[in-house]
Each structure stands twice: as C-alpha cells, then as structure tokens.
N, C-alpha and C positions, 0 to 999 in steps of 0.2 A: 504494500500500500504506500502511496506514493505521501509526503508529508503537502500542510496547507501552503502553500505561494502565500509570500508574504510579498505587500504593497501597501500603498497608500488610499486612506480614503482623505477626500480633502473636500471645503467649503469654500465656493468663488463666489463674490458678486462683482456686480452691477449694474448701477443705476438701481435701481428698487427688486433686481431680479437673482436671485442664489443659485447655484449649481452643485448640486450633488455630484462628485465625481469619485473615480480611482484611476491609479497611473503606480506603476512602479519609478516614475522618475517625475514626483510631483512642479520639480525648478522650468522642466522642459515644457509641462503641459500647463503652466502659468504664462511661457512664452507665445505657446499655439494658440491658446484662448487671448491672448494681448492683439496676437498679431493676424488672426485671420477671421475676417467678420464672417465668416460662413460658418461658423461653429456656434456664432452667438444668435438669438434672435433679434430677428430687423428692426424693432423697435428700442435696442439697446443703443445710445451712445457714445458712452462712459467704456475706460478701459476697464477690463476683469481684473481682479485681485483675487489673491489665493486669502483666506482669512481664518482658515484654519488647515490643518492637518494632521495627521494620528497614522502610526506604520500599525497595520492589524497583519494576522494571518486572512485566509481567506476572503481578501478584499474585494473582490468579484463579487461574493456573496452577501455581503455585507451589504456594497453595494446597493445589489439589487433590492435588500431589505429595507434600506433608506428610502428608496424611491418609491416601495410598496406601500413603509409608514406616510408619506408625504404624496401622496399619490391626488387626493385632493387640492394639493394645492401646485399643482402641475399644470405650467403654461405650456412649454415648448421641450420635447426632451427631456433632456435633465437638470431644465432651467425652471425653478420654483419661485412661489410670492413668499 
C-alpha cells in the first residue's frame, strides 16, 4: 500500500472572491493565479494572494472535502464568497 502524497492545501483571494486550492508547490501556483487571468473568474480585478497554507497528507482529498463543505457558496470553480 502505497503511503498519502503529501501537498499543500492553501487559501487565495481576490477582490471579494477565495479559492480553495492544493499544489504540491504552493510559491509556483501563487504565480499562475497572479499571472494568468484565465484561471481566475472575469469579474475578478484585483491580483490573487495566497492567505493561507497548511502541508496535509492527502491533499487531493482534503481538497475535495473543502469544496464539498463550501459547496454552497461556490461561484466559479474553486472560486468561493
């Protein structure tokens, strides 16, 4: 049995909008979310910021359990109010 993949799960905003995320290289995917508007939704102006972070085991799963709890308050993705 293979052990859990450890990663990051991490908290982005902006402008009024949060992003549930994971990345095993949280510095890198602060950069993609800075620099490429096609990740963020079109009503966003403001750059992203990473605002939290926390290294888990099974961050994939995790995850997805974030976005299952918060799931009501899902605009775009894995972009939240």
């Amino acid at each position: 049995m293979s052990s859990p993949i450890e990663g990051y799960i991490y908290l982005g905003q902006a402008d009024h909008l949060y992003k549930i995320g994971a990345s095993k290289q949280p510095a890198m995917r602060a950069i993609q979310l800075k620099s490429d508007a096609t990740i963020r939704p079109k009503d966003i102006s403001g750059d992203v910021s990473i605002k939290w972070k926390l290294r888990v085991k099974n961050y994939k799963l995790i995850e997805q359990l974030l976005h299952a709890r918060f799931t009501s308050k899902r605009v775009d993705g894995e972009w939240f109010t």
